[in-house]
C-alpha positions as CSV (number, residue, x, y, z in Angstrom):
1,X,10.5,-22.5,-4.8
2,X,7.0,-23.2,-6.1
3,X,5.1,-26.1,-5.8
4,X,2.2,-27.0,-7.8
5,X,0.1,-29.5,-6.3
6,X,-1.9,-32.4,-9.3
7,X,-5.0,-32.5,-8.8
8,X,-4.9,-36.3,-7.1
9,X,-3.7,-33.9,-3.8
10,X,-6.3,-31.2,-2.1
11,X,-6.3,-27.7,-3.0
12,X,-6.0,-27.1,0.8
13,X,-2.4,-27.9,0.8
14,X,-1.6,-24.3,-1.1
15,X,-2.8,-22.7,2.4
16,X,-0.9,-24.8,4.3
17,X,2.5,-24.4,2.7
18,X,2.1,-20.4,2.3
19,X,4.5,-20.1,5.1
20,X,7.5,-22.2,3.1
21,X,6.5,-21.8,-0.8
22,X,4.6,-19.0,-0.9
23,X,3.6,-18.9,-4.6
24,X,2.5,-22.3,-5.0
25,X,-0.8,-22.8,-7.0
26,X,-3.4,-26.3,-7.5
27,X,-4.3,-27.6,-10.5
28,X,-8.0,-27.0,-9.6
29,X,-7.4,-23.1,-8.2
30,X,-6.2,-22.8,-12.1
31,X,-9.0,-24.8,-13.4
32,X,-6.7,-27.0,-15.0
33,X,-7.5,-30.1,-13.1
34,X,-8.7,-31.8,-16.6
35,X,-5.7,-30.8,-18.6
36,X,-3.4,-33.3,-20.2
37,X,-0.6,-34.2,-18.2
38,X,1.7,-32.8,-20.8
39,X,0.1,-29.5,-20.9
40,X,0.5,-29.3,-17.1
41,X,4.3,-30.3,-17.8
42,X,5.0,-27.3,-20.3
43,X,2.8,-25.2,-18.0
44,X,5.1,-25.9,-14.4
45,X,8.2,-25.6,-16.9
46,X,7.1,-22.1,-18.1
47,X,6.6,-20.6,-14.7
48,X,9.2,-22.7,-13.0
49,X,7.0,-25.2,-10.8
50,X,7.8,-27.7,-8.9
51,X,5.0,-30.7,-9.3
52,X,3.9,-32.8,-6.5
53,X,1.9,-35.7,-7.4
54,X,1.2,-38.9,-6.3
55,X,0.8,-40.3,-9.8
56,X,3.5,-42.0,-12.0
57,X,3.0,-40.1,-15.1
58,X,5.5,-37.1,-14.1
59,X,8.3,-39.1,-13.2
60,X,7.8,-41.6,-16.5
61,X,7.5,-38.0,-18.0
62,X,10.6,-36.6,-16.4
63,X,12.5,-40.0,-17.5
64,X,11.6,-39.4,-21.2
65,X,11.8,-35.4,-21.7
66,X,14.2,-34.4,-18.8
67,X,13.6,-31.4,-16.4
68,X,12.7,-29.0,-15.5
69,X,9.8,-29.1,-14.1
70,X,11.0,-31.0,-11.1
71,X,8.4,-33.6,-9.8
72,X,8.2,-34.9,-6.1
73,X,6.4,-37.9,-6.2
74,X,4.8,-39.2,-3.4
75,X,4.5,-42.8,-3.2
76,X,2.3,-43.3,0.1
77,X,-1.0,-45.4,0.0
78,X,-4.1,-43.7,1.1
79,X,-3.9,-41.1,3.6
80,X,-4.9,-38.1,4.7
81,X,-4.5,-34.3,3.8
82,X,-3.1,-33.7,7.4
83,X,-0.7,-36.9,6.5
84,X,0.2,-35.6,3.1
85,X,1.2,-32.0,4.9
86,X,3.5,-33.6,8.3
87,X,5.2,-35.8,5.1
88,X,6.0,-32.9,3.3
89,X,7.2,-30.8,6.4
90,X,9.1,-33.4,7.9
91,X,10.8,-33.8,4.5
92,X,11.1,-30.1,4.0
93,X,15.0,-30.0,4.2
94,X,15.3,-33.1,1.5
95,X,13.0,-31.2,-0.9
96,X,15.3,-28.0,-0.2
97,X,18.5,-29.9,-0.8
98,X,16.7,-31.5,-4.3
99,X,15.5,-27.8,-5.4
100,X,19.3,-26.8,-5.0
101,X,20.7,-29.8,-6.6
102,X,20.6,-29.1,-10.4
103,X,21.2,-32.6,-11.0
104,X,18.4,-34.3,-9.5
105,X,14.5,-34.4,-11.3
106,X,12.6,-36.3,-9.4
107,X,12.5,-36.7,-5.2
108,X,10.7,-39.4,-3.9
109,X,8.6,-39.5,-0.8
110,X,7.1,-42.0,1.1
């Protein structure tokens, strides 16, 4: 699975998942951190993405146009880089179980 971190989460985090998803990518290593949100949706659904995000506007936009893209939407005040990567890991076999089930669209973390 790829992830493809918005650009409200730190480039770093690409490094610091290479061991589990490999391919993943940042908004800002593409230098699409300014793009419209539904450009970045048509984008992650092209080359099969996964967004992570801690904004609402993917999951309002999975609600209205389906998925793919999947969206994991982390819904977690502010905190840290190091916080945003032990929540991800510690959630790591939810989000492998979500990118199995082709039924879900959005996974919430918080």
């Amino acid at each position: 699975m790829k992830l493809l971190f918005d650009h409200n989460l730190s480039p770093r985090l690409v490094r610091k998942f290479a061991d589990l998803y490999p391919n993943s990518q940042h908004l800002f290593l593409l230098k699409m951190d300014r793009d419209e949100d539904m450009t970045i949706w048509e984008y992650a659904r092209q080359q099969s993405y996964t967004i992570i995000t801690r904004d609402s506007d993917y999951n309002d936009l999975s609600l209205i146009r389906g998925f793919p893209p999947k969206v994991i939407w982390i819904r977690r005040g502010n905190c840290s880089t190091h916080e945003i990567e032990d929540m991800l890991r510690a959630a790591t076999s939810d989000m492998q179980a979500f990118f199995q089930n082709p039924a879900l669209g959005i996974l919430t973390l918080r």
